[in-house]
C-alpha positions, 0 to 999 in steps of 0.5 A: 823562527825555527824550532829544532829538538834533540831526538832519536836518543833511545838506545836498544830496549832503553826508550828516551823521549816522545819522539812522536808526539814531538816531531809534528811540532818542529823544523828541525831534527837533532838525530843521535848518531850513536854515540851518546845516545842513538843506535841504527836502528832507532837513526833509521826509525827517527830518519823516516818520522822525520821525512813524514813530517816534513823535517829537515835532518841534522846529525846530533854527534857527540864524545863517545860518552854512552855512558854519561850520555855526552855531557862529560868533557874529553880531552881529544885532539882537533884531528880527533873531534873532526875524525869522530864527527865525520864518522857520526855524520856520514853513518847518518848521512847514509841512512838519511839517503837511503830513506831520500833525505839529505842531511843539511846541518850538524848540531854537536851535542852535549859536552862537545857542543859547549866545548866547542863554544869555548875552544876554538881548536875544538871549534876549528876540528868541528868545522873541518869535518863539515867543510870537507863534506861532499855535500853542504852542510850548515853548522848549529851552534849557540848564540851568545851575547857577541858572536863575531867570534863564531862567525868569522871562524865559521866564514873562514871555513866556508861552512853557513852558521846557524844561531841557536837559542833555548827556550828552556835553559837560563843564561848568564850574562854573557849569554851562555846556558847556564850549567845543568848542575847549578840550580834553576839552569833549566826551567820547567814552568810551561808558561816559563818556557812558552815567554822565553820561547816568545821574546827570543823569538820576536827579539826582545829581551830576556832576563839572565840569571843574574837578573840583567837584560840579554838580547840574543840573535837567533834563527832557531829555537831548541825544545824538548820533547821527553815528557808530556808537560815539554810536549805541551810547551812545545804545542804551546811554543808552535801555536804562539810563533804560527805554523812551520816554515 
């Protein structure tokens, strides 16, 4: 099992995250790509931690929503979502080969990446940017309780799917996080995260917000690393599944 993190969200002198400390715990790298968070310098910064480490790099694009860091919906065309998300890609996608990295997967961020969950036009405006990509790149995307639909749609664009589950965020029955603003959406306890992180992992069942079973498919696991208690976690989370990949 995988662990990926979100990261290289600072924005000129605003500093987010532990990016540091978090990387040499993780597989795969969210990398911001301006705009909801990010600006070039801190790409090329968080292109090279993660290339030191040995991390593969995946592109993080979102709205244009600096100002409420992506978590606002927007209403944009299909035409629209892929020309922004070829936009974030390719921005990255340069830094990354100028350092001799190569992107390998795109994860959408925030509103964007639950929008697309749920629209399939959105969806559809997503994958189109990857398919049309001069190289291959895999798509991140959320496990639910029944992914037949996401699959197929994904096949049909050619682009390979990779499932993506939360080690701190509560799910509802049908297998979607619960949103950050009802209570409990996101856990804090450690010991908490580290569990979920385990039975996620080892496909066993774990408990919704409506206290009923959910059994999720997935390859990999998104933790956080924007305080010391989450890096903790994530240290625990990496000791408990075994070395890297």
């Amino acid at each position: 099992m995988f662990l990926n993190c979100d990261i290289g969200e600072s924005f000129g002198a605003w500093t987010m995250g532990m990016d540091e400390h978090v990387m040499p715990f993780i597989d795969q790298a969210n990398i911001a790509c301006g705009f909801h968070a990010g600006d070039p310098v801190t790409m090329r910064k968080t292109v090279r931690l993660a290339l030191e480490h040995g991390v593969s790099l995946g592109a993080h694009p979102a709205y244009p929503d600096l100002q409420g860091f992506g978590r606002r919906s927007m209403a944009l065309h299909p035409e629209e979502i892929t020309a922004l998300v070829s936009y974030q890609v390719g921005a990255l996608s340069h830094i990354a080969g100028s350092e001799g990295g190569t992107l390998s997967y795109v994860k959408p961020h925030g509103a964007l990446y639950n929008d697309m969950m749920r629209n399939e036009e959105i969806l559809e405006g997503v994958l189109r940017a990857l398919g049309s990509s001069p190289y291959p790149l895999s798509l991140m995307a959320m496990t639910t309780a029944d992914n037949r639909r996401l699959k197929a749609v994904c096949e049909r664009h050619e682009v390979p799917l990779i499932l993506e589950a939360f080690a701190d965020r509560a799910y509802d029955q049908q297998g979607f996080i619960v949103p950050r603003s009802q209570p409990g959406a996101v856990h804090k306890d450690p010991d908490t995260i580290v569990r979920q992180a385990c039975d996620l992992a080892e496909g066993r069942a774990i408990s919704t917000n409506e206290g009923s079973a959910l059994r999720l498919e997935a390859d990999t696991l998104c933790v956080h690393g924007d305080n010391a208690d989450s890096i903790a976690a994530v240290r625990a989370i990496r000791e408990a599944l075994g070395a890297r990949a």
